[in-house]
C-alpha positions in Angstrom: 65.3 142.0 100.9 69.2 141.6 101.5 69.2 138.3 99.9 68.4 139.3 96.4 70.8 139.6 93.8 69.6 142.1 91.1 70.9 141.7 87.7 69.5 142.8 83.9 68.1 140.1 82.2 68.0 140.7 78.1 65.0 138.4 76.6 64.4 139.2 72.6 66.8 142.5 72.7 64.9 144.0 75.6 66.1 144.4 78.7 64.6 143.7 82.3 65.3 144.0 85.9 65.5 140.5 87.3 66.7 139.1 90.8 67.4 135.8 92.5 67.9 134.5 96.0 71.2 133.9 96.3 70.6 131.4 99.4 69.8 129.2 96.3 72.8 129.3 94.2 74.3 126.3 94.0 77.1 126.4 91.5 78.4 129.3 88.8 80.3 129.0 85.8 82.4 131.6 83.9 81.7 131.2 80.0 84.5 132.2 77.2 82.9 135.6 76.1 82.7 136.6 80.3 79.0 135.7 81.4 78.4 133.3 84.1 75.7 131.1 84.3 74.4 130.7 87.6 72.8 127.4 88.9 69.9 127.7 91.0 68.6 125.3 93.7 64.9 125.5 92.5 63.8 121.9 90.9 60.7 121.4 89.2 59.3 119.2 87.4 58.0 119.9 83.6 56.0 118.3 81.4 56.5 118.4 77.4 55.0 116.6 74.3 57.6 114.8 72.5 57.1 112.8 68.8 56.3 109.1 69.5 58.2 107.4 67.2 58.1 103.3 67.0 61.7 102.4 66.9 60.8 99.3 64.7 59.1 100.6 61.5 60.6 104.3 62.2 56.7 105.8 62.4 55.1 108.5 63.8 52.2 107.2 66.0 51.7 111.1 67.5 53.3 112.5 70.6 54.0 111.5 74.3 54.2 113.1 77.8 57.8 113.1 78.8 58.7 114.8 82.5 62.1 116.1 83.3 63.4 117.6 86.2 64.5 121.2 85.6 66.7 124.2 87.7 66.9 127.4 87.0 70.2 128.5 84.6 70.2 132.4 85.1 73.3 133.9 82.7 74.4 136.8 83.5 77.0 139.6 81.4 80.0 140.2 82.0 79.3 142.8 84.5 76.7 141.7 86.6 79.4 138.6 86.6 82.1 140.2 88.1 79.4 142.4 90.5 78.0 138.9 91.8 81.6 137.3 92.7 82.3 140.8 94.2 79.0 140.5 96.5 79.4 136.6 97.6 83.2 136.3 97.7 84.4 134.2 100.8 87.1 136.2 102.4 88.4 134.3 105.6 
């Protein structure tokens, strides 16, 4: 598929080959040390268990369904960075 970006993905000091649509990315941001986070176009919802906690007496009274809505955050090193903007540059 020529829509794919491949990348490494490093999860607990192993690393993985990983891809993403790039007809998806909405927005990317250079970090201080080089990565870039990428932004995907992918929302979901999630559900979690959060404490309960009455605001009044400051109690526990157990745990609550909260949803969010999520995207995809896809970080990528320094090189896979620079090999990204290299692939999807606009050049008029």
């Amino acid at each position: 598929m020529k829509n794919q970006f491949l990348y490494t993905a490093t999860i607990a000091d192993k690393k993985f080959s990983a891809s993403f649509n790039l007809s998806k990315v909405i927005r990317s941001l250079t970090n201080e040390d080089g990565s870039l986070i990428v932004i995907l176009d992918d929302f979901n919802e999630r559900v979690t268990q959060q404490p309960d906690v009455d605001i009044k007496t400051n109690k526990f009274k157990g745990y609550k369904s909260v949803r969010e809505t999520v995207q995809s955050e896809i970080v990528l090193s320094p090189e896979d960075g620079a090999r990204f903007f290299q692939s999807t540059e606009y050049k008029s």
